[in-house]
N, C-alpha and C positions, 0 to 999 in steps of 0.2 A: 195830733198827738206828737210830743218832741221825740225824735231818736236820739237814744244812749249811746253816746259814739262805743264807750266802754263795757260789753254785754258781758256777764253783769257786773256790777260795782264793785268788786270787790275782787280779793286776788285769789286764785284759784288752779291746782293742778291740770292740765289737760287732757288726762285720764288715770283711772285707777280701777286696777284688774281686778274680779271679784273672786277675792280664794278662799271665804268660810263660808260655812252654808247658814252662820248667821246673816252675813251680806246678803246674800242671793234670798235670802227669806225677805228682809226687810224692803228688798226692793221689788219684790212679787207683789205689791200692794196698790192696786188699782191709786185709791187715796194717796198714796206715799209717792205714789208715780207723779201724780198731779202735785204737792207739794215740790217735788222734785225740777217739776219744770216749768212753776212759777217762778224759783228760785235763779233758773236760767237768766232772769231778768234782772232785777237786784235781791236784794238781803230784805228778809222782810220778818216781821214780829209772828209770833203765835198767832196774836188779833185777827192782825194785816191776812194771813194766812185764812184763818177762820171764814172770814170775812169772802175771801174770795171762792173760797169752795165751799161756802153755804152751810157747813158743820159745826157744832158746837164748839167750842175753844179749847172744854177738856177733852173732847175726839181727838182735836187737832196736834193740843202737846203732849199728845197720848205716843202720836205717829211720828212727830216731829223727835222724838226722845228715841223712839226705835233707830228714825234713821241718824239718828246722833250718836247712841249705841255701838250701831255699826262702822262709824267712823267717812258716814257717807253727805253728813251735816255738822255743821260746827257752826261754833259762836264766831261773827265775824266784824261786830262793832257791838256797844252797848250805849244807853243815854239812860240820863238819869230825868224821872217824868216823876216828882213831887218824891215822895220817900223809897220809890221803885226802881230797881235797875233794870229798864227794857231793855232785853237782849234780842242782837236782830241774828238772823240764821241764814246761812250761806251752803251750799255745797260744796264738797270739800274738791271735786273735780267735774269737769263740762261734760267726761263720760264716762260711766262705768260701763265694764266689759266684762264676761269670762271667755277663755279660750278656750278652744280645740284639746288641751289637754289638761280638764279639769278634771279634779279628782276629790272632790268635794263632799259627792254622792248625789243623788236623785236632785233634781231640778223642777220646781215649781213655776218657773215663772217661761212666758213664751212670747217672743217679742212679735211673733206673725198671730196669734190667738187675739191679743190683745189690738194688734193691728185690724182685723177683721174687726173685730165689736166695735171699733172707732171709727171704723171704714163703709159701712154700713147707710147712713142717711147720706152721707155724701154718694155712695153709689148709689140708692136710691134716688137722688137727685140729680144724678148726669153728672159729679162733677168728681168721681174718682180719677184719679193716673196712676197707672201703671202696665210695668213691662214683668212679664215672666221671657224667660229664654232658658235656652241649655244647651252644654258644650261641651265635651267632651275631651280634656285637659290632661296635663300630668298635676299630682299634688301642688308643686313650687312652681308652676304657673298661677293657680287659683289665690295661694300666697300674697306673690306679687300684686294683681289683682284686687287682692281684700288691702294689701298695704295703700293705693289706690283709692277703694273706699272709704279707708278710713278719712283721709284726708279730706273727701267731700262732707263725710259726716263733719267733721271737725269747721269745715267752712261754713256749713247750715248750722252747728252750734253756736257761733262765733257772730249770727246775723242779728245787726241792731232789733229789737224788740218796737215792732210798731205795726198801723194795720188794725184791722180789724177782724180778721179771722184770723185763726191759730190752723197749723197746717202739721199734719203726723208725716215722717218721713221713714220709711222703713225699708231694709237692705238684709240679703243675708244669702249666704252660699251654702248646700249642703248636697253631700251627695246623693247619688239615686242608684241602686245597686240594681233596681230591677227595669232599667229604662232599655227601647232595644237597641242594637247597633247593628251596620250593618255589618257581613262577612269582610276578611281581607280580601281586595279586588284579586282579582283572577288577572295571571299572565297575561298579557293583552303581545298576539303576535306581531312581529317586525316589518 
C-alpha cells in the first residue's frame, strides 16, 4: 500500500473546539465517528463512504449532512462524473475538542466509553496497551501536561495512512476527589 506523504489531501485546520451542543451531538455518533476518521486519510464521496462502512448511501448522506451541519465536514473538491457534480467531503480540522470550561450543557458523547467497546477484542486477544497512573499535581501542572499531549495527539493524527490495522489511541486527565493521600509527614527530629 503507498503512503500519503500528505495525511490527508486536503487542507485542513489543526483543531476546532467544540462549543454547541449541536457539535458535540453530531460527533457522539458511533457512525459519524467512523466517517470522521476515514476522512483522516483523504476526501472521499458519499459512495466511497458508503462503501467502506457497509451502510446504505442514504444512511451515509444522512450523517455526512449532520456533520456538515455542524461545520465539522465540508466540501473540499468536486468532479464532474457525466451530468453530476461529485462532491468529495473533508474535515473541516485533524481534531475536535471541548474544554474544561464548557458551558454547552450535558454531554453525550465519552471518549473512554467508546474506548472500552473498541478496546475489547483486542484485549481479548492479548494485544491491548495501556497505562493508567495517578499523581497528585497542582491544576497548571496538569495544563502543561495536557498542552504536551496534545502535541502527541496531533503527531498520531498527522501519521501517513498505511498498514493494515487501524489502531484507537486514547488519553485523557481528570480528577479524582475521593482517591486517598497520605497525611503531611510528621517533624522528623534533628
Amino acid at each position: 500500500m503507498a503512503i500519503n506523504p500528505q495525511v490527508p489531501d486536503y487542507e485542513l485546520e489543526d483543531t476546532i473546539e467544540l462549543t454547541t451542543a449541536e457539535q458535540v451531538k453530531a460527533i457522539s455518533d458511533p457512525l459519524r465517528t467512523s466517517i470522521l476518521q476515514l476522512l483522516h486519510e483523504r476526501a472521499a464521496t458519499v459512495t466511497e463512504l458508503a462503501a467502506a462502512v457497509k451502510r446504505p448511501k442514504s444512511t451515509v448522506a444522512h450523517h455526512v449532512n449532520v456533520l456538515a451541519d455542524a461545520g465539522l465536514l465540508r466540501v473540499v473538491r468536486t468532479r464532474r462524473v457525466r451530468a453530476i457534480e461529485e462532491r468529495y467531503y473533508g474535515r473541516a480540522a485533524r481534531m475536535f475538542y471541548y474544554g474544561l470550561g464548557r458551558t454547552t450543557g450535558e454531554l453525550d458523547f465519552n471518549d473512554f466509553e467508546v474506548a472500552a467497546k473498541e478496546s475489547g477484542a483486542a484485549y481479548d486477544a492479548g494485544q491491548l496497551r495501556s497505562f493508567i497512573r495517578h499523581a497528585r499535581v497542582p491544576d497548571e501542572r496538569i495544563g502543561e501536561f495536557w498542552e504536551r499531549i496534545q502535541e502527541l495527539i496531533h503527531e498520531f493524527d498527522k501519521l501517513p495512512r498505511s498498514g493494515d490495522t487501524t489502531y484507537g489511541f486514547v488519553v485523557g486527565a481528570y480528577p479524582m476527589t475521593d482517591y486517598p493521600m497520605l497525611p503531611p509527614p510528621a517533624d522528623t527530629p534533628a
